[in-house]
C-alpha positions in Angstrom: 0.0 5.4 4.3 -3.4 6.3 5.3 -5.8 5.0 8.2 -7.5 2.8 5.7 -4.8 1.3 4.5 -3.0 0.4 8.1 -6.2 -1.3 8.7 -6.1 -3.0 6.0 -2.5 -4.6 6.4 -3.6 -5.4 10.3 -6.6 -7.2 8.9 -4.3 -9.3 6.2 -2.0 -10.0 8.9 -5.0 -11.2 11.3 -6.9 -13.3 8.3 -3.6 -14.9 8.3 -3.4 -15.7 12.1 -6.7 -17.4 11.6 -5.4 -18.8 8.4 -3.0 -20.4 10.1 -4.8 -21.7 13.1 -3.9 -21.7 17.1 -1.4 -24.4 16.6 0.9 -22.7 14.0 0.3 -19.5 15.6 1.8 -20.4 18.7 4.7 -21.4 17.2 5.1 -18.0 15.3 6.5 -15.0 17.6 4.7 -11.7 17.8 7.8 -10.0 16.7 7.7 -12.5 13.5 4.2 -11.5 13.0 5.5 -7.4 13.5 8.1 -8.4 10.9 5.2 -9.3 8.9 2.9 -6.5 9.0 6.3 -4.4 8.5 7.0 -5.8 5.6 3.6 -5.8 4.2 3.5 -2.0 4.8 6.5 -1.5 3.7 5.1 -3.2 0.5 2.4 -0.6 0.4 4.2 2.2 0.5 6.3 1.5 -2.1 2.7 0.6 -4.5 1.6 3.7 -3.4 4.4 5.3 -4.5 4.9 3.9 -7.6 1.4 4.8 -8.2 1.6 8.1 -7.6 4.6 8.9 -9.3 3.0 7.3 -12.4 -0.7 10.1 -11.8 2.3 12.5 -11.9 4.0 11.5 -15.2 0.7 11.1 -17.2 -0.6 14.4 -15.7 2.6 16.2 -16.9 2.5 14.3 -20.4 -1.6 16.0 -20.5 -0.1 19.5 -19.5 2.6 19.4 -22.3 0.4 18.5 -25.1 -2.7 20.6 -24.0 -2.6 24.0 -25.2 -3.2 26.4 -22.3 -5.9 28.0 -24.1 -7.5 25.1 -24.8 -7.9 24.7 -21.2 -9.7 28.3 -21.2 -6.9 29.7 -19.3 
């Protein structure tokens, strides 16, 4: 994952602390909250992923059915 997107899970995780208020927070452990933004990366790597294993199939399919000529190669 990149910087953006590690800053981007960190501020999810803190909208939800405010979300959720002093009170609740307080009742919620900092290494339930880790276990939180762990599983929300964990979440965006596999998106990621997925993502770019899908780039990769539809710029394969292109190659196949693009002459290289075409290409002016």
């Amino acid at each position: 994952m990149s910087n953006q997107h590690h800053e981007r899970v960190e501020a999810v995780v803190t909208a939800f602390r405010e979300i959720l208020g002093a009170s609740l927070c307080r009742q919620i452990s900092d290494a339930q909250f880790r276990d939180l933004d762990r599983l929300i990366r964990e979440l965006v790597s596999v998106e990621l992923r997925e993502a770019a294993n899908r780039v990769e199939v539809v710029t394969k399919a292109l190659r196949s059915e693009t002459d290289v000529r075409e290409m002016g190669l």
